[in-house]
C-alpha positions as a printed Julia matrix, in Angstrom:
149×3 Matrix{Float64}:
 13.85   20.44   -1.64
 11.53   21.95   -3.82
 10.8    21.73   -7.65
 10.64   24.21  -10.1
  9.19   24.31  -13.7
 11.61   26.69  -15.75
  9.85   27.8   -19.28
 12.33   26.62  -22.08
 10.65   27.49  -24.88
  7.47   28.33  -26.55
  6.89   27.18  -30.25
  7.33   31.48  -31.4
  9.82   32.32  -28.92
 11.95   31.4   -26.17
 11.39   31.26  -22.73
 13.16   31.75  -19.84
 10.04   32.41  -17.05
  9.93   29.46  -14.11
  7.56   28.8   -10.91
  8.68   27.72   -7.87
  5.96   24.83   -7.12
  3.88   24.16   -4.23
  2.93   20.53   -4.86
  0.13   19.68   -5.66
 -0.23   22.29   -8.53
 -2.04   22.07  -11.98
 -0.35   23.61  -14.76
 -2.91   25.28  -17.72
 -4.78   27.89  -19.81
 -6.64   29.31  -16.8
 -6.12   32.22  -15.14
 -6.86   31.22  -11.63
 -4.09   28.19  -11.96
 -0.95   29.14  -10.04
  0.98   28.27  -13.55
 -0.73   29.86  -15.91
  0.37   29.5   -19.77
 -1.57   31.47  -22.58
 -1.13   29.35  -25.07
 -3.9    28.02  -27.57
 -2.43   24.75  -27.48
 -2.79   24.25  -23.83
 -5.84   23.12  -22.26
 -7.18   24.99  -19.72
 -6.51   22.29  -16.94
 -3.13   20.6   -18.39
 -1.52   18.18  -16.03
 -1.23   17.98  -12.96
  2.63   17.89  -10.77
  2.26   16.44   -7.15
  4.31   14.35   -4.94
  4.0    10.31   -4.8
  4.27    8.76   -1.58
  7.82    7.8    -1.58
  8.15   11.57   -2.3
  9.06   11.4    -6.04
  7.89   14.31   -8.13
  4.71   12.8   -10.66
  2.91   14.39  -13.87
 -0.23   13.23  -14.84
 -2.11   14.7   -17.73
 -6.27   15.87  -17.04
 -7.35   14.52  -20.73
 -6.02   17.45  -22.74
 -6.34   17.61  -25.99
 -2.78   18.17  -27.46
 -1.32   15.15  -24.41
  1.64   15.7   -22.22
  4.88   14.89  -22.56
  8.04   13.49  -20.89
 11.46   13.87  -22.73
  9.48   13.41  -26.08
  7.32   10.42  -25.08
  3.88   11.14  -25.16
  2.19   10.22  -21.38
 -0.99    7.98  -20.79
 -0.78    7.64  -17.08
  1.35    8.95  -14.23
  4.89    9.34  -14.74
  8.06   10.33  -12.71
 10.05   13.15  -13.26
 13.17   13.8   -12.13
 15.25   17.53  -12.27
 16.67   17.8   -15.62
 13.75   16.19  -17.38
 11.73   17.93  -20.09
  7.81   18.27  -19.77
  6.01   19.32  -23.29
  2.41   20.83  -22.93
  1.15   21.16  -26.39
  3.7    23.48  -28.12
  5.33   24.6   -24.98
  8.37   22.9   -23.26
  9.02   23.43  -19.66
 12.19   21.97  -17.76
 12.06   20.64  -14.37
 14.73   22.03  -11.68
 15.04   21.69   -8.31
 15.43   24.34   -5.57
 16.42   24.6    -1.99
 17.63   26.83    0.78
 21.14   25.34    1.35
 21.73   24.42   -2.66
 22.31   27.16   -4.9
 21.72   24.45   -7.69
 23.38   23.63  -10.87
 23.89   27.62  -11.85
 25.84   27.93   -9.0
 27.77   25.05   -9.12
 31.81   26.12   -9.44
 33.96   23.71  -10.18
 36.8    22.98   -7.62
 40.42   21.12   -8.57
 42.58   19.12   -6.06
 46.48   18.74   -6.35
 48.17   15.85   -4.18
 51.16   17.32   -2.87
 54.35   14.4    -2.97
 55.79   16.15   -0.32
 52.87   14.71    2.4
 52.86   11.87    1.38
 53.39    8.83    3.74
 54.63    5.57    2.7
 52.27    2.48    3.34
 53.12    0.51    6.03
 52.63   -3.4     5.61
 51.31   -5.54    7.38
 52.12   -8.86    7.97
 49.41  -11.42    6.72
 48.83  -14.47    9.89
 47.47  -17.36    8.78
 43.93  -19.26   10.06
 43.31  -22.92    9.49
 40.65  -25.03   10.44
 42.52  -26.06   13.8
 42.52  -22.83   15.4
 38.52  -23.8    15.96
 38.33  -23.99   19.44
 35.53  -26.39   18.86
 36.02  -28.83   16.08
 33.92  -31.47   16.86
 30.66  -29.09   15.75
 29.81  -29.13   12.49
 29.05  -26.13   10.3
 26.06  -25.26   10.48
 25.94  -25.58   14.39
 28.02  -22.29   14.64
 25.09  -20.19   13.7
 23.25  -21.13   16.96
C-alpha cells in the first residue's frame, strides 16, 4: 500500500493536486522537494512523512514557523496518521489517502446489496444436547489442577 497526500485546499482557492509518496519524503517551499508547495506560509523544509517501524505512516514537523497540523491539533512531536486524516501546513490543508495496485480506493468503491431468497432456505436441524457430569472423569481420584500435567 502506498500513501498519498491529496491537496484539499489552499487558504485563496481550492485544491484538488495529490502526490503519490515515496516514504521518506519532506513536504515544503523548496523546489528540489519532491512535494513542493509555493506558499508563503510554508517553510521551505515543512514536515517530514516516513514510515515507523511497525509500518504506520508518521508526520513530524522540521521547526517551521507557522507548525503542522493533524485534524486541527497543532503537532510538537511525531504523530500517526492514518488515510482520511487531515494534515495543515501553514494555510494549506492536505488529506492523506491511500493507494494500491489491487484497491481502486474509496472513489471506486460501489456499493453492492444482498437479497436472501426464502425459497433456499433450509430449516435448522437440532441437535440433541448430552449431558457431562463430574463422573464421566475417567480419573476422579486426581484433583484439579493435576489435569494440566
Amino acid at each position: 500500500m502506498q500513501y498519498r497526500l491529496s491537496l484539499v485546499s489552499i487558504e485563496r482557492s481550492v485544491g484538488g493536486q495529490s502526490w503519490t509518496l515515496n516514504l521518506p519524503v519532506n513536504v515544503g517551499r523548496n523546489s528540489e522537494l519532491p512535494v513542493c508547495i509555493d506558499d508563503d506560509s510554508i517553510s521551505r523544509s515543512h514536515c517530514q512523512l516516513y514510515l515507523s517501524a511497525d509500518e504506520t505512516l508518521m508526520v513530524r514537523d522540521l521547526g517551521s514557523m507557522n507548525g503542522t497540523y493533524v485534524n486541527g491539533t497543532r503537532i510538537r512531536q511525531a504523530h500517526s496518521l492514518v488515510p482520511g486524516d487531515e494534515l495543515q501546513l501553514g494555510s494549506v490543508t492536505f488529506r492523506i489517502d491511500y493507494t494500491s495496485d489491487t484497491d481502486p480506493g474509496p472513489a471506486m468503491a460501489q456499493r453492492t446489496t444482498t437479497r436472501v431468497s426464502t425459497a433456499s432456505t433450509q430449516k435448522i436441524q437440532t441437535v440433541p444436547s448430552e449431558r457431562f457430569t463430574m463422573m464421566e472423569v475417567k480419573e476422579p481420584t486426581k484433583r484439579w489442577w493435576e489435569f494440566w500435567k
